[in-house]
Structures are given as C-alpha cells and as structure tokens.
VODOLUM-878693 format. One record per residue (C-alpha): x, y, z; residue number from 0. Coordinates in nm, 4 decimals. Example, Ala and Ser with C-alpha at 12.3 -4.5 7.8 and 13.67 -1.06 7.14 Angstrom:
residues 2
[[1.2300; -0.4500; 0.7800]; 0]
[[1.3670; -0.1060; 0.7140]; 1]
end
This chain:
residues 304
[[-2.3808; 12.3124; 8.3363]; 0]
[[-2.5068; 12.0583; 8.1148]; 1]
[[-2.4525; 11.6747; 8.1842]; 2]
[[-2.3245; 11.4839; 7.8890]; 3]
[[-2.5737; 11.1872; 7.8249]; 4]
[[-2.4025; 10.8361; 7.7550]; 5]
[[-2.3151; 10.7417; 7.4432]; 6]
[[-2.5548; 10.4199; 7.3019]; 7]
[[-2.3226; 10.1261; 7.1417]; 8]
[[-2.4207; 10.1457; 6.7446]; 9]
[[-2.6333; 9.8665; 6.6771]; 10]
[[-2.6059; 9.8850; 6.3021]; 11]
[[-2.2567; 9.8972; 6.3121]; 12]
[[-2.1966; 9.5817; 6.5535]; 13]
[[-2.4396; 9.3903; 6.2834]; 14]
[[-2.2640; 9.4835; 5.9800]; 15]
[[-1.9200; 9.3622; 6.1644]; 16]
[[-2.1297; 9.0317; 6.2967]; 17]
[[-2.2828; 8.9664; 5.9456]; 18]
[[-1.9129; 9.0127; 5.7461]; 19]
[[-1.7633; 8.8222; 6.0187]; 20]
[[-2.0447; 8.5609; 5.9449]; 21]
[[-1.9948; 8.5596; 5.6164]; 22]
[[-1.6349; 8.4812; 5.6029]; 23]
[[-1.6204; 8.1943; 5.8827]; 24]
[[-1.9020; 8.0805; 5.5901]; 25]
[[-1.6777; 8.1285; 5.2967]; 26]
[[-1.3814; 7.9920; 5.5015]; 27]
[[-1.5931; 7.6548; 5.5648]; 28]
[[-1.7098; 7.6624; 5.2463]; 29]
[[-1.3781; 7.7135; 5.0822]; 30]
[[-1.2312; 7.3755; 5.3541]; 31]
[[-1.5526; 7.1370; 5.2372]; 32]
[[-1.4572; 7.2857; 4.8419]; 33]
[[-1.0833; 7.2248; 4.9209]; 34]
[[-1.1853; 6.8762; 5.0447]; 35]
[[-1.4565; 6.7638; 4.7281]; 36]
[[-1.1862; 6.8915; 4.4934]; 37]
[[-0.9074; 6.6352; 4.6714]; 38]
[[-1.0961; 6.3578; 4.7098]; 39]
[[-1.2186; 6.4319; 4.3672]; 40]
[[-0.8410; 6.4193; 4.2412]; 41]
[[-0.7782; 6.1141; 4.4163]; 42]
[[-1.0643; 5.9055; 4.2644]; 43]
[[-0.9425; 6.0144; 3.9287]; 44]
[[-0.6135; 5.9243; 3.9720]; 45]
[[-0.7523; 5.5748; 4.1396]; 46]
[[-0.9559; 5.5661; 3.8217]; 47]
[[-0.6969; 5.5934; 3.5617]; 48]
[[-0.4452; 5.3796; 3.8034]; 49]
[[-0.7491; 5.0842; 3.7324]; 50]
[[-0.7916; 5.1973; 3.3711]; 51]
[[-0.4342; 5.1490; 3.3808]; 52]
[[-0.4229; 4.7738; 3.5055]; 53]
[[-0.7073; 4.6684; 3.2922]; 54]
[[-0.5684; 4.7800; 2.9640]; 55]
[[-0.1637; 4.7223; 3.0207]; 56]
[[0.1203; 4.8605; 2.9166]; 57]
[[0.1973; 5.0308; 2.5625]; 58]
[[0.3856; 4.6910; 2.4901]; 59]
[[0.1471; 4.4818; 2.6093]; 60]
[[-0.0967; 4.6358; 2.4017]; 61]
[[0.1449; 4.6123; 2.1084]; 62]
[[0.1863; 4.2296; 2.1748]; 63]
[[-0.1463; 4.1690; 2.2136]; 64]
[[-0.2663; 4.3346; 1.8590]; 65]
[[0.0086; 4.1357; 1.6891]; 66]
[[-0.1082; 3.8187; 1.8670]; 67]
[[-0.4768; 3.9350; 1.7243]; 68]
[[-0.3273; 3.9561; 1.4006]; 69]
[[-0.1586; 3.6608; 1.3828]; 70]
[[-0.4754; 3.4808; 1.5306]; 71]
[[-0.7288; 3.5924; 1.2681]; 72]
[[-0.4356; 3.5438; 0.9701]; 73]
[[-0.4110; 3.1729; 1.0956]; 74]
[[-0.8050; 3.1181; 1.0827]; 75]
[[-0.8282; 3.3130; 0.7396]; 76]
[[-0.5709; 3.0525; 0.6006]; 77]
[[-0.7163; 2.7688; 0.7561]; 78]
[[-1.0483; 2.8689; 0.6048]; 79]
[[-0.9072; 2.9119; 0.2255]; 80]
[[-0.6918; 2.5709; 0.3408]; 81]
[[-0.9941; 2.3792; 0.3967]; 82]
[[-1.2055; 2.4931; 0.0925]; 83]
[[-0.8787; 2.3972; -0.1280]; 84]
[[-0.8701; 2.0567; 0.0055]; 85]
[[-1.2321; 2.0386; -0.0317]; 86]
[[-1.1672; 2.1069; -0.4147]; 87]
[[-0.8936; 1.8608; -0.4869]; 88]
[[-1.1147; 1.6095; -0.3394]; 89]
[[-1.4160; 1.7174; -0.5096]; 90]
[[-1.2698; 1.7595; -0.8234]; 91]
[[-1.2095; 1.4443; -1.0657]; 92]
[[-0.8737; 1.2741; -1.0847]; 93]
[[-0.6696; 1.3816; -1.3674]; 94]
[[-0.5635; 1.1514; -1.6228]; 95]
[[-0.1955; 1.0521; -1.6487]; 96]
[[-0.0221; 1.0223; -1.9651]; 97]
[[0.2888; 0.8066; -1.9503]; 98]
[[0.5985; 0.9254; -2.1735]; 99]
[[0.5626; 0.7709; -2.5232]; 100]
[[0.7794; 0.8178; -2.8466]; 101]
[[0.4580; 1.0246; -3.0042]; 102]
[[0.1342; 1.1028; -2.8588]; 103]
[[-0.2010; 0.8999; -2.8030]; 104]
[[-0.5639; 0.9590; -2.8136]; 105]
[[-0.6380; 0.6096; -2.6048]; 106]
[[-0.4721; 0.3171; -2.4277]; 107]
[[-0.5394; -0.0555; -2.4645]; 108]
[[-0.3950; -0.3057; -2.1647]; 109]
[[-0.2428; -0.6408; -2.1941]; 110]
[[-0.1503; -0.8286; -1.9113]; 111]
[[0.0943; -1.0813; -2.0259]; 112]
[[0.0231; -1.3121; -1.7601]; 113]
[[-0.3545; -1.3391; -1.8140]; 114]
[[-0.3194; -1.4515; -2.1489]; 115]
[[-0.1851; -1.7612; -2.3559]; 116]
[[-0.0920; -1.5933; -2.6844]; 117]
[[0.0210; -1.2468; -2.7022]; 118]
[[0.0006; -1.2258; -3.0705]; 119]
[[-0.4155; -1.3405; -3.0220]; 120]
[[-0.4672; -1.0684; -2.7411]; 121]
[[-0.3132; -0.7918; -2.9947]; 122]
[[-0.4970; -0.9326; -3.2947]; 123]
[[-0.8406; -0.8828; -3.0943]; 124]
[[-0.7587; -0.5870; -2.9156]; 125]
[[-0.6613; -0.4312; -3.2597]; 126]
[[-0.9714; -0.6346; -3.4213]; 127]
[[-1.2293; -0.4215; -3.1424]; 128]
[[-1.0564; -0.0947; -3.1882]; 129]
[[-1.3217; 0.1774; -3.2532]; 130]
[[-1.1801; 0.5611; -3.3680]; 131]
[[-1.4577; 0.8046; -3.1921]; 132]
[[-1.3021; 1.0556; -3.4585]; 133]
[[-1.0646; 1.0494; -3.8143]; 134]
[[-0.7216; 0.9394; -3.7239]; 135]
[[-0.7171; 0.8003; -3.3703]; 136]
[[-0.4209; 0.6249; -3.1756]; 137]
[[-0.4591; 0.4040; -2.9227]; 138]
[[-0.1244; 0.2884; -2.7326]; 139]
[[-0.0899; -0.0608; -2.6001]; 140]
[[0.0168; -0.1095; -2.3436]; 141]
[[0.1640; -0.4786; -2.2501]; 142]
[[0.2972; -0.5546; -1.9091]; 143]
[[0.3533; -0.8087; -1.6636]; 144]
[[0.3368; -0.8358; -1.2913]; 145]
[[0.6794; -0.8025; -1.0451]; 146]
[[0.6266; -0.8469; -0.7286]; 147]
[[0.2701; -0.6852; -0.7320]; 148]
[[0.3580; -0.3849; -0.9618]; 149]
[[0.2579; -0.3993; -1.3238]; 150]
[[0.6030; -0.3266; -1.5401]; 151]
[[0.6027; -0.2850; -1.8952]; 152]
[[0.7878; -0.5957; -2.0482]; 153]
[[1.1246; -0.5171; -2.2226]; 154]
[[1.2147; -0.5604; -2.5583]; 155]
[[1.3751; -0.8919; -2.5609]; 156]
[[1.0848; -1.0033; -2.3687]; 157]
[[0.8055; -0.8889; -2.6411]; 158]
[[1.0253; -1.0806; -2.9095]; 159]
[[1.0157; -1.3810; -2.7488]; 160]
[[0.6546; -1.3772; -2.6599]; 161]
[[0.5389; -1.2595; -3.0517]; 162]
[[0.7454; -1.5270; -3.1683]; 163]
[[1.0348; -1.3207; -3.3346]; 164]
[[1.3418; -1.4558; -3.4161]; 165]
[[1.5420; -1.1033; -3.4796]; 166]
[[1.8994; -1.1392; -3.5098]; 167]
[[2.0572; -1.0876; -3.1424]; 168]
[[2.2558; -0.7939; -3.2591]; 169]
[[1.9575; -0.5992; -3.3327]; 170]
[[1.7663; -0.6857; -3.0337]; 171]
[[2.0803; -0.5429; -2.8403]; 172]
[[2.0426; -0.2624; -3.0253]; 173]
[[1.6843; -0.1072; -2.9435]; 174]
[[1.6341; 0.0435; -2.6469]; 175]
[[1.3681; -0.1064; -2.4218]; 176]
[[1.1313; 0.2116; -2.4940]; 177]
[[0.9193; 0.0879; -2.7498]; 178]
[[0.5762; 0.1755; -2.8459]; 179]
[[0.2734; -0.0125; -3.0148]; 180]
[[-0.0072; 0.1112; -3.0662]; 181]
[[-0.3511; 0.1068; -3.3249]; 182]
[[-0.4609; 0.3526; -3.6029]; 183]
[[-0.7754; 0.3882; -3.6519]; 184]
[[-0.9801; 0.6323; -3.9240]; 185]
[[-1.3874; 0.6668; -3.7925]; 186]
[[-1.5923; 0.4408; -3.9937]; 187]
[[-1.8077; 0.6913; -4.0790]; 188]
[[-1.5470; 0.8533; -4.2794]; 189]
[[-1.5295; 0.5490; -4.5558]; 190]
[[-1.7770; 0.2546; -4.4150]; 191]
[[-1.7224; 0.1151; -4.7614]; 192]
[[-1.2848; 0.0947; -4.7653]; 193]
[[-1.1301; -0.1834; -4.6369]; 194]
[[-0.8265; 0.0572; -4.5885]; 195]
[[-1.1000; 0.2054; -4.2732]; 196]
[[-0.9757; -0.0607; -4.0429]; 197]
[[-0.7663; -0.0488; -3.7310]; 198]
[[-0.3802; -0.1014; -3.8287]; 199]
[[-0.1561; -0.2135; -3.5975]; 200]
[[0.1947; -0.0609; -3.5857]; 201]
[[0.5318; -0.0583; -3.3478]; 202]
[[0.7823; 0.1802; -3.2956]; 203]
[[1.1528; 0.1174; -3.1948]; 204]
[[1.4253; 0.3302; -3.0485]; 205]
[[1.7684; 0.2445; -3.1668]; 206]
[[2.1042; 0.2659; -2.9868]; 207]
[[2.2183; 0.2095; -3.2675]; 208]
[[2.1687; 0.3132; -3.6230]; 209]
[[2.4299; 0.1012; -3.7925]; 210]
[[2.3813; -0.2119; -3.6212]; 211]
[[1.9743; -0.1836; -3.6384]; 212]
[[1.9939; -0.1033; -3.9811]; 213]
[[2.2439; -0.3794; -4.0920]; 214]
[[1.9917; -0.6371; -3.8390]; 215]
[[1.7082; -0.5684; -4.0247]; 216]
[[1.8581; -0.6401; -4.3590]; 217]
[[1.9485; -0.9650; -4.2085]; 218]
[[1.6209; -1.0072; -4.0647]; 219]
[[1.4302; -1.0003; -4.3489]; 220]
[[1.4765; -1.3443; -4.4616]; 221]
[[1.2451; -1.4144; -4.2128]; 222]
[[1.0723; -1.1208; -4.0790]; 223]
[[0.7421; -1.1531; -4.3025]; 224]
[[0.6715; -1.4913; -4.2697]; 225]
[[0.6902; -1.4283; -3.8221]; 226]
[[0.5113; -1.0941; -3.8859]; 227]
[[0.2315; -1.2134; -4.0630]; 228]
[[-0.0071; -1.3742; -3.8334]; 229]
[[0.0298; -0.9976; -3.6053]; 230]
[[-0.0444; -0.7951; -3.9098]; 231]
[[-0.2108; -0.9972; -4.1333]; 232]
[[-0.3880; -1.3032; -3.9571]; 233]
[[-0.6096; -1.3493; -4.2506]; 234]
[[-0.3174; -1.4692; -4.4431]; 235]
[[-0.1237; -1.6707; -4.1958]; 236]
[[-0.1689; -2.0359; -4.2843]; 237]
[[-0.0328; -1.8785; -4.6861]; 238]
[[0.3008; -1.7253; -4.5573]; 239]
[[0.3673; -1.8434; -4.2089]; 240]
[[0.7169; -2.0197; -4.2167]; 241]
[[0.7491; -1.9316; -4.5717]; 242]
[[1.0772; -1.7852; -4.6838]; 243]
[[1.1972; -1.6138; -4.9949]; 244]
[[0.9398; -1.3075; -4.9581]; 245]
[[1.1224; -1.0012; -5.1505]; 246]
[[1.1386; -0.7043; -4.9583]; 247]
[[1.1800; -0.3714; -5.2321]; 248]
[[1.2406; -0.0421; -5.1778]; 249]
[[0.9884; 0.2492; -5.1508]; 250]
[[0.9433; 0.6175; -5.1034]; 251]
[[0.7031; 0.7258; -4.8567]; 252]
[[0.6466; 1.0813; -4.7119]; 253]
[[1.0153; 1.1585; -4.8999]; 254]
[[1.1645; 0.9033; -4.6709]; 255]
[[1.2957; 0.5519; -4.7801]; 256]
[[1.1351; 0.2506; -4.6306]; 257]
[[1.1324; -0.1316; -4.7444]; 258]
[[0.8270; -0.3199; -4.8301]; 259]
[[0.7352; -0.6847; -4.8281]; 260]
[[0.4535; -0.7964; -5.1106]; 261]
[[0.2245; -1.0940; -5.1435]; 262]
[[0.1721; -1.3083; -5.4496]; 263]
[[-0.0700; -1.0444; -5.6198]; 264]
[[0.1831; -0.7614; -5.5529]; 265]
[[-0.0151; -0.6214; -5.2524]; 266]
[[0.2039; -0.4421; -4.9545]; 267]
[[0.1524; -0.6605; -4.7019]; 268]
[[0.4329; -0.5026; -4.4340]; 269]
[[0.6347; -0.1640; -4.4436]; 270]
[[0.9154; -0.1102; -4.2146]; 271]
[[1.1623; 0.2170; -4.2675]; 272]
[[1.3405; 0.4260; -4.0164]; 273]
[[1.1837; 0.7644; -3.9657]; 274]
[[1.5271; 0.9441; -3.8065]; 275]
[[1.7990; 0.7727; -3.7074]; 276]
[[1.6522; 0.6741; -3.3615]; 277]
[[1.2988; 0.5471; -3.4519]; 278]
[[1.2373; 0.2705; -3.6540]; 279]
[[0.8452; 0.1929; -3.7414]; 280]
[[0.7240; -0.1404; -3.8496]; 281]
[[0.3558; -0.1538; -3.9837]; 282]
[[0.0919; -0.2482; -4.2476]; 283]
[[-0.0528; 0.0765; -4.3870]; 284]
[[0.1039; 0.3850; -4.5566]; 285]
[[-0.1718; 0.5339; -4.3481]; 286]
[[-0.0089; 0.5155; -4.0139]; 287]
[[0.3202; 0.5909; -4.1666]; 288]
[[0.1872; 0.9302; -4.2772]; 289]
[[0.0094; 0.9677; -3.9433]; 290]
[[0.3152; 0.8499; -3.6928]; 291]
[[0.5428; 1.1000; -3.8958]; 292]
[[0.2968; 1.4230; -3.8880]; 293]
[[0.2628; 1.3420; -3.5045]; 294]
[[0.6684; 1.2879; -3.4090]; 295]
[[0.7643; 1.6396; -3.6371]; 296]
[[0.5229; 1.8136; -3.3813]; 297]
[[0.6477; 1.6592; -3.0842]; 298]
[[0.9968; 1.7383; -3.2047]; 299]
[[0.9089; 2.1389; -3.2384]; 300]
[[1.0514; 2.3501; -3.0124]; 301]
[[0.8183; 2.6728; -2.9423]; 302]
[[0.9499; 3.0104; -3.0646]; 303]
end
C-alpha cells in the first residue's frame, strides 16, 4: 500500500491573496488621506469665499457704495466746470450797463451838480467837446447829485431851477421826473465845412399830462427863448437874454407840428413840438428832431 505524501501549502496562491489584500489596505488608506485632502480642501474654500465675503460686503453694501462713487465723482465733475465758470466771469470784462432812457444812446456825458457853479456852463462845454466817432451819434447826459453817498439823478423841478427856467408851475407838475438830455452829433468828417456839423444839444420830456403841458408851453413862451438862449445858443446870449416879445410860429417837421422861435434875420434859433402825446422835445436843430423821431419809432416796434 502506498503512503499518501503531504500536501505542500500553495505558495503562489497565499501571495496572490497577500498582494490583493495589500493592495486594498493601500487603496483603503489611500482613499482615507483622498477623503481627508478633498475635506480640508472644501473647508479652505468655503473659509475663502467666507473672507471674500467680508472684504467685499453685502449686495447692498455694494449697491450703496457705487452710488456713493457716483455721487462722489458727479460732485468733483461739477466743482471742476464750477470753478472754470467762475474763473470766466472774473476773467472776462465787466459788461456795460445801460440805464432806461426815453430812446437809445451811443455815449454818456456826467455832471455832478455839486461840483459845479453853473449848470448851464457845464452843459455848454460838455456839449462844446462833444466828438461823434461816427454820422449821427447821441450822447446822454447825465446830471446828478449826491444823497447820502449815492449819486441820484436830479428831478425835474430841480433841473429848472438850476438852468434858470421860469416854466409855469402847472407844467412843471405836469412832466414826469424821467427826462432825458442828451447831444447830437454828425462826424466832422462828414461836412468839416457846415456849421450845421456841430454838436446840438436837445431835451426830452415825459408828460402826465398832454393838456396841461401843452396849454404850459403856450404860456411859457413869452419867456421861454429869452431863458433858453444862453443853453442853446450862448453865442447870442447878451442879444436875447431877458428879452421878450420873440414870436414863436408854427412849423411842419417830419409831418408833425412843432413851434419855432426866430432871431432878427429870420434864423430858427429853438424848436420845441411834441412827438406823441407823452414826449415833448425841446432843441435847436431839425437835425436831432429827425434823428430823436427815427430812434423812438424803433424803440416803439414790437417784433413780429
């Protein structure tokens, strides 16, 4: 009888078992330190965006803080275009300020009343150093007088007294205290040769009025030409002042009726005539009449 022999553990068998074992107690650690990276991993990322978070704010925060950015760079974009407009109006030159008159003015001439001992002289030399820089200028004058520290232009009654006018009191109540005198003057190159080329003097009224300045300046004629003649014609003052009896005739100018006063050759020395029923014009040349009316019917048109 045969004796079995013992059966020999298989080596290759118990290696293949050791080696799978192996490898899974590897894949299992493996897996754990994976498991672990990919946690930690999620936590930093959450940390991050938790810091990213606090840093930037919330939605509204961010929403308050763009419109404060806004709001910010509007403010120094308007203080910018601020600053560069003041710096303009300072820069630039100051403009000139035309006070109201009854028609309009190339010039002005000043009088201070209180500066000078004859108003009729001061007008008679302003008017005498008038110079037109072109055909047909105006200069206004401008007479005032000093109130408490501010220049006023003197009223009515006031210029009457001072030019020596004896008007009838119930056409001095009737003109308004808006008054206007001012100097024509054509260029002298136009006609250096015509006497007619120099300065005339002229004054315009406002009525209140019409009746009662028309009836006082029918009155006043019995002396108006003999007061008005050293202011319009100074040459000829020692001839008519205080002289009465000057004839005062009617005449047509510009289609509108006016008055004239002549001398002994039948020269027009003074014209006086009322151009509406508001403005009455006193002055020595048919010149300025012409001129004062062309420059009242414009600033009387109303645009279309």
């Amino acid at each position: 009888m045969e004796e079995k022999q013992p059966t020999q553990p298989n080596n290759e068998n118990l290696k293949t078992v050791k080696t799978y074992m192996s490898d899974m107690a590897e894949t299992v650690r493996q897996n754990e330190i994976s498991v672990i990276k990919v946690a930690l991993a999620e936590q930093n990322k959450h940390e991050r965006e938790d810091l990213y978070r606090k840093v930037e704010g919330t939605t509204s925060k961010k929403f308050f803080w763009a419109i404060g950015g806004i709001v910010i760079l509007a403010g120094a974009i308007y203080g910018s275009y601020y600053l560069l407009g003041q710096k303009k109006v300072k820069d630039a030159p100051a403009p000139i300020v035309r006070e109201e008159s009854i028609i309009s003015y190339d010039g002005v001439k000043e009088i201070s009343l209180g500066q000078t001992n004859s108003l009729i002289k001061s007008i008679v030399e302003t008017e005498k150093n008038s110079q037109a820089s072109s055909s047909g200028n105006i200069d206004y004058i401008k007479i005032y007088q000093d109130n408490n520290g501010v220049n006023e232009l003197i009223t009515i009654k006031t210029l009457f007294s001072n030019l020596r006018f004896n008007a009838p009191a119930s056409l001095v109540r009737s003109l308004s205290d808006s008054y206007m005198m001012g100097i024509y003057a054509k260029s002298f190159s136009d006609a250096p040769n015509d006497p007619n080329s120099k300065p005339k003097l002229f004054m315009i009224f406002q009525s209140n009025d019409y009746e009662y300045s028309y009836a006082g300046m029918l009155e006043w004629e019995k002396t108006m030409a003999s007061e008005m003649i050293p202011l319009f014609k100074p040459e000829a003052a020692d001839t008519y002042t205080n002289q009465t009896g000057l004839v005062w005739k009617d005449i047509i100018i510009s289609n509108k009726d006016a008055r004239v006063v002549l001398d002994e050759s039948g020269k027009p020395m003074i014209y006086y005539l009322f151009i509406d029923k508001n403005k009455l014009l006193i002055t020595e040349s048919t010149d300025v009449i012409k001129e004062v009316t062309s420059r009242l019917m414009i600033k009387n048109m109303k645009p279309l």
